[in-house]
C-alpha positions as CSV (number, residue, x, y, z in Angstrom):
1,X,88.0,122.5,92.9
2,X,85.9,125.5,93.5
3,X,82.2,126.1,93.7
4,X,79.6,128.8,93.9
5,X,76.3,128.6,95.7
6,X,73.4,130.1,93.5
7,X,69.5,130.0,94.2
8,X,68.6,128.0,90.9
9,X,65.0,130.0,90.9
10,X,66.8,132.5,90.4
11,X,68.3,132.4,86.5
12,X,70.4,135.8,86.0
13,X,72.5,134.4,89.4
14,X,72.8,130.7,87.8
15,X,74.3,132.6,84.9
16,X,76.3,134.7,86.5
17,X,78.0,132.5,88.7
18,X,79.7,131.2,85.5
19,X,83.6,131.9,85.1
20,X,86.0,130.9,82.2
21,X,87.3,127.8,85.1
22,X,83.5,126.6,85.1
23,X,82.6,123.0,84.0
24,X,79.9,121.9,84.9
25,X,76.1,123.2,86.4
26,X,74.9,121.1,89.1
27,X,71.6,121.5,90.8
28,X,69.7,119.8,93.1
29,X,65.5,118.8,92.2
30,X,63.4,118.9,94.3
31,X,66.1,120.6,96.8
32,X,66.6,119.2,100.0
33,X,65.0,119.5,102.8
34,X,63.2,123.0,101.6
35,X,61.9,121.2,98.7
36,X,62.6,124.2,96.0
37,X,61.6,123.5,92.8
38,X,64.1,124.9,89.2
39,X,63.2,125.2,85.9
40,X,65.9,122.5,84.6
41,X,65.1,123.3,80.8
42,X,66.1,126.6,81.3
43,X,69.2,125.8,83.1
44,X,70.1,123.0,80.6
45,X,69.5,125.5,78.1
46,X,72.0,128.3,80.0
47,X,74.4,125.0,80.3
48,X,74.5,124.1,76.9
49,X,74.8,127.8,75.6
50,X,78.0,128.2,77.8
51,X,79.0,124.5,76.7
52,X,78.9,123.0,80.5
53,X,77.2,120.0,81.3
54,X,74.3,120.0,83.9
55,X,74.1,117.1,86.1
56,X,71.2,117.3,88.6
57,X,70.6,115.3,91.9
58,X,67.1,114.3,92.2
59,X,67.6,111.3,94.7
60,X,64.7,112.9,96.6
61,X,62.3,112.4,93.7
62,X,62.9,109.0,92.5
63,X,62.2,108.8,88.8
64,X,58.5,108.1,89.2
65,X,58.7,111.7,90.2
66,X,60.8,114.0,88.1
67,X,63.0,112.5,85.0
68,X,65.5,115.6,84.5
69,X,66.9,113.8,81.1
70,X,63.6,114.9,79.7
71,X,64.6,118.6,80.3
72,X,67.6,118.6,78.7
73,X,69.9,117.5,81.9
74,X,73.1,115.7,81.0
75,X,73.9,113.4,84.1
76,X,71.5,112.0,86.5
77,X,72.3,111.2,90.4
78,X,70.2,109.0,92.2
79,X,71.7,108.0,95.5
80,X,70.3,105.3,97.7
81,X,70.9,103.6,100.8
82,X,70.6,100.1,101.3
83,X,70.7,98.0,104.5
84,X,73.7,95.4,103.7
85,X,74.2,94.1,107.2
86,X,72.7,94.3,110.7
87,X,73.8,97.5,112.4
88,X,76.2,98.2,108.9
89,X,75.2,100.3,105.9
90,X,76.3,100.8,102.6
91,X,75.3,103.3,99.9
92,X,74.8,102.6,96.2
93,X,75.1,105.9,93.8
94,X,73.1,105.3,90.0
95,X,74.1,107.7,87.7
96,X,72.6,108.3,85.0
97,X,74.6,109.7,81.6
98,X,72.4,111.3,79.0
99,X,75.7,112.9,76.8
100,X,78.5,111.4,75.8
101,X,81.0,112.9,78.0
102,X,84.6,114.3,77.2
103,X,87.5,111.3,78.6
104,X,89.7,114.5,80.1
């Protein structure tokens, strides 16, 4: 698996960074810890015109926040962490699925 880093405010280098190997766009909302906000509609939209899926973290906005599905984002990550035990942790991922997505 490779990756690029992109500034997301930045949408000629989010489209830019995509190669014929490329999959999937994922961003971050707000990012963390500079707090950077992306236009997610227009990335969805630069996702769905290069058919990639966009899956955005936006753990630190919980949905009472920001709801990317509403701008066109496929998948949704929230990640939490939960106190299971004294002195133990665990963490629970949600993820949220918007598309149907391909089984290869």
């Amino acid at each position: 698996m490779t990756f690029s880093f992109v500034d997301f405010r930045d949408l000629a280098a989010v489209e830019n960074a995509i190669n014929e190997n490329t999959k999937m766009i994922f961003s971050e909302v707000p990012t963390n810890p500079t707090l950077n906000l992306c236009d997610l509609s227009a990335i969805s939209d630069i996702a769905k015109r290069h058919g990639l899926l966009h899956a955005c973290d936006s753990t630190f906005a919980t949905p009472l926040m920001i709801r990317p599905m509403d701008f066109g984002v496929d998948l949704v990550i929230q990640v939490r962490k939960k106190e299971c035990l004294i002195d133990e942790y665990c963490i629970i991922a949600i993820m949220l699925c918007y598309a149907v997505l391909p089984h290869n």
